[in-house]
C-alpha positions as CSV (number, residue, x, y, z in Angstrom):
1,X,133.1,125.7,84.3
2,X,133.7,124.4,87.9
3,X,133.7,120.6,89.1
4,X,132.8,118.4,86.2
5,X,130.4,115.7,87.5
6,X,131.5,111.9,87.6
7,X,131.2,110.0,84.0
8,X,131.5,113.7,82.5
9,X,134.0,115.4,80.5
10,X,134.6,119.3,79.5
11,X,134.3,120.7,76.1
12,X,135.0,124.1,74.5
13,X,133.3,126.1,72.1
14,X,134.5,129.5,71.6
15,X,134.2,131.2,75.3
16,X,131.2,128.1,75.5
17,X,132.1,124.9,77.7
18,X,130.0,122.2,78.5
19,X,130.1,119.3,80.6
20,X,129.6,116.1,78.2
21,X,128.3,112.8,79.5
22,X,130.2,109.8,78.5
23,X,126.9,107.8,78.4
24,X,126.4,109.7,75.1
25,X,128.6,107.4,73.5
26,X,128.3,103.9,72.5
27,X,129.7,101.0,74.4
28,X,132.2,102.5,76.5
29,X,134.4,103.8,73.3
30,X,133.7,107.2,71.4
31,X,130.9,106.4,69.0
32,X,128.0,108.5,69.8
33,X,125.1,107.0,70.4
34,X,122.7,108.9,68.6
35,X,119.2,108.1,70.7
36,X,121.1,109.0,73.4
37,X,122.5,112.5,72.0
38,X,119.3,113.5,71.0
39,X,118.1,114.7,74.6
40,X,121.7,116.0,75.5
41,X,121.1,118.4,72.1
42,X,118.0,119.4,72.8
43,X,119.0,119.9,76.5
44,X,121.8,122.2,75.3
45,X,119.7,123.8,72.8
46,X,117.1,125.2,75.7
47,X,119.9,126.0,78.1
48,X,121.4,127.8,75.0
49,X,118.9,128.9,72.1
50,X,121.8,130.8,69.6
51,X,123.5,127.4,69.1
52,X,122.7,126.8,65.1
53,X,123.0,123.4,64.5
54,X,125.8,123.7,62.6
55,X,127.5,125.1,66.0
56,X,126.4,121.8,67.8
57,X,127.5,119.6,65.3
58,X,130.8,121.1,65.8
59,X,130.4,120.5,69.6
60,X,129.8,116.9,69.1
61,X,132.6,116.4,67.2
62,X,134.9,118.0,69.8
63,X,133.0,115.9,72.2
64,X,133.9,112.9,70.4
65,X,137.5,114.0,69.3
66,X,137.8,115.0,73.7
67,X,136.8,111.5,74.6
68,X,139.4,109.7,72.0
69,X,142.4,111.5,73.5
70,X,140.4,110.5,76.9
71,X,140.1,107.0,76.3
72,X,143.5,106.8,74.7
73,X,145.3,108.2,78.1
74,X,143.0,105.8,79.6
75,X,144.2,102.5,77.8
76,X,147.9,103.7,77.5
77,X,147.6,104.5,73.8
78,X,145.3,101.4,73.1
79,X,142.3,103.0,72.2
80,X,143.3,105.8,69.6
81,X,145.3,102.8,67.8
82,X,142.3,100.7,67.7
83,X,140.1,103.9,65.8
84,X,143.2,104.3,63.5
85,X,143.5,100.2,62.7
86,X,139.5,101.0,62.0
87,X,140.0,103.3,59.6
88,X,142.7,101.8,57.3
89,X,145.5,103.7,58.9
90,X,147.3,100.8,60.4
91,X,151.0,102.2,60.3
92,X,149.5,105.3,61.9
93,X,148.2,102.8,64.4
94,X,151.4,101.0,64.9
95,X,153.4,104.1,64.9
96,X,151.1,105.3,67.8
97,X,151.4,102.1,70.2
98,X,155.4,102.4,69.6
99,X,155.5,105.9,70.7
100,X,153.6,105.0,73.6
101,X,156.0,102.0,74.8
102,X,159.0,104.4,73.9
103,X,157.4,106.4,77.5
104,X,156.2,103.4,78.6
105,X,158.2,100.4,78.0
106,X,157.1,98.4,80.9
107,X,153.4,98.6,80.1
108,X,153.1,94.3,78.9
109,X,148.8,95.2,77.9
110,X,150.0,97.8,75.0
111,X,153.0,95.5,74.1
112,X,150.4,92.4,73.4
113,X,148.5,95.1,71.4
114,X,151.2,95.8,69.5
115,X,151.5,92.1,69.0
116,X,147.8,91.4,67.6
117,X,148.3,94.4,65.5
118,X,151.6,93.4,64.1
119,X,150.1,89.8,63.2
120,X,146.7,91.1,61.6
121,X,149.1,93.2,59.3
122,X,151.3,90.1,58.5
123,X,154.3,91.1,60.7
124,X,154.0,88.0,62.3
125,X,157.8,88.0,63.3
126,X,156.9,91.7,64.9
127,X,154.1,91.0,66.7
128,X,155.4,87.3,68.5
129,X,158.2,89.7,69.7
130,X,156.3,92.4,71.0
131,X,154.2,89.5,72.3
132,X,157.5,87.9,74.0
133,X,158.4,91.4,75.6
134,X,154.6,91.5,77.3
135,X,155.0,88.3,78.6
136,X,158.4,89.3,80.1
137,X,156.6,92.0,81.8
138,X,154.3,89.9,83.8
């Protein structure tokens, strides 16, 4: 596939790749929007009539899985962290801001996210430190 249009992302499917909108997802994260998906299926359904279902399904969730890594490069690790603290995996989600800051120790925005996540897991000590190092960084 040659030049990706703005707001648009590539996925792979087998020897398949499609240019995804981001409008498909909700609010700027990677929640798909479902009213929105419908047309982009069914677009990708004419343009390819031996997709099963099943197949875009798949393609939707590599869509979505794309746009995570996407949105985490974006916000310096902030945005996978955020999906982890979602689902229950806080440590994960700690453990992912710290490896971030360990390439990245000057970046204060993650450091204050490490902060609010440290406190809303009652590391309260953590997180004013992490805290103090953002504020050092500005």
């Amino acid at each position: 596939m040659t030049g990706i249009p703005a707001g648009h992302f590539p996925v792979t499917h087998g020897k398949l790749s499609v240019s995804v909108p981001r409008s498909i997802f909700k609010g700027g994260g990677a929640a798909i929007d479902e009213e929105k998906a419908t047309p982009f299926r069914a677009m990708l359904r004419s343009r390819y009539p031996w997709l099963t279902d099943n197949s875009l399904d798949v393609l939707m969730e590599k869509a979505r899985k794309t746009l995570v890594g996407i949105l985490d490069e974006e916000t310096h690790g902030r945005s996978l962290s955020r999906e982890l603290e979602s689902r229950g995996r806080t440590e994960e989600a700690i453990g992912h801001l710290r490896e971030h800051l360990e390439r990245n120790p000057d970046d204060a925005d993650t450091w204050y996210a490490l902060g609010e996540l440290l406190c809303r897991s009652g590391r309260a000590e953590e997180g004013y430190k992490a805290f103090a190092r953002g504020r050092e960084l500005f």
